[in-house]
N, C-alpha and C positions, 0 to 999 in steps of 0.2 A: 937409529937414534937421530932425532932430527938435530942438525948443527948450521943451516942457514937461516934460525929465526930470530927474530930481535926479540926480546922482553922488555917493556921498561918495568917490569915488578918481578921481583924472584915468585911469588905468591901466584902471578899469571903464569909461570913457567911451570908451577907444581899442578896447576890447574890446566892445561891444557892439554899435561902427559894424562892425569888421572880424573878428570872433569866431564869425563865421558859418561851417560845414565847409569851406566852398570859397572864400571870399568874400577872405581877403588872395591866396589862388591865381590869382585871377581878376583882383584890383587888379596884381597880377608880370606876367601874360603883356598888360594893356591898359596898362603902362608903354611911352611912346613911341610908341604905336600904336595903329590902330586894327583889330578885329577884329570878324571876322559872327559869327553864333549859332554858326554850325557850325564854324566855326574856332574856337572856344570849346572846341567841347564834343569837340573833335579832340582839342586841346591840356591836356583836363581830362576822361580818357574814363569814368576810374570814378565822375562824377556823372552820375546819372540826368538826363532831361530836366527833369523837374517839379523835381530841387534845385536842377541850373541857371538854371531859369528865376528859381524864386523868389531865389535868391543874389542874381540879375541885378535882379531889379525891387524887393529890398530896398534895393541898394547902389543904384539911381535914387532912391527914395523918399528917403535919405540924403543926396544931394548927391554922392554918390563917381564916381558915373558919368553917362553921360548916352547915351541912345538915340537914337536917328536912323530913322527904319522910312521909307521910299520906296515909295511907291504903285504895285508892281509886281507882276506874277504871273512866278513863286511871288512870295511878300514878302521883301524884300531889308533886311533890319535891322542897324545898325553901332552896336559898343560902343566908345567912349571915355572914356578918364579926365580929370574936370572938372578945373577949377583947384584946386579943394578938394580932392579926389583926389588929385592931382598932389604935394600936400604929407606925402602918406604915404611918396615917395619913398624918401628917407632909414629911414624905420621897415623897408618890404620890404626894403631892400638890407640890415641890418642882421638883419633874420630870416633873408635869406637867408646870409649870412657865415657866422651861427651856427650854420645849420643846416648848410652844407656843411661847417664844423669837428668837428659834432657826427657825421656822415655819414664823416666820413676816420676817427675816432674808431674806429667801428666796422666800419670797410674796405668800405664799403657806396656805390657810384659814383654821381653822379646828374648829367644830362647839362642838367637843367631851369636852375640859373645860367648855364653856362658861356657862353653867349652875351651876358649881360647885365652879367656882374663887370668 
């Protein structure tokens, strides 16, 4: 968790934890669960490996998530969301509202909430 940064806006502090291309994408599909690399990157196809990963070992380095890697061949790695994560809750549900209002707006379907609302 970073703790030597200034913010002068609470809004730039929510944004620079989860402001990353893929990074609140990635905090939506490990709500309530837990998910492998590849299931990740199933569920999130148009990021590359290398943004994934880094998304992924930002949002550790953060506190939002937390890794799990099992000493297996191949290597068996599980993403969840920490308790401090967990409190973003509320914020994704409410990006995601707005975005599926914003989404009907423009008659343009998306199947990524409907599971979750």
């Amino acid at each position: 968790m970073r703790t030597n940064i200034t913010y002068n806006c609470p809004v730039e502090a929510t944004i620079d934890l989860i402001g990353g291309k893929y990074k609140a994408v990635i905090l939506w599909h490990l709500m309530g669960k837990t998910l492998r690399y590849s299931e990740l990157h199933r569920l999130i196809p148009r990021a590359t490996d290398k943004m994934l990963a880094q998304q992924l070992r930002e949002l550790e380095n953060d506190g939002l998530i937390s890794r799990k890697v099992y000493p297996v061949v191949p290597p068996k790695t599980e993403y969840s969301l920490t308790d401090f994560g967990k409190t973003l809750v509320p914020i994704l549900d409410a990006m995601c509202n707005w975005g599926a209002d914003y989404l009907d707006e423009l008659n343009i379907g998306s199947a990524c909430c409907n599971n979750k609302l």
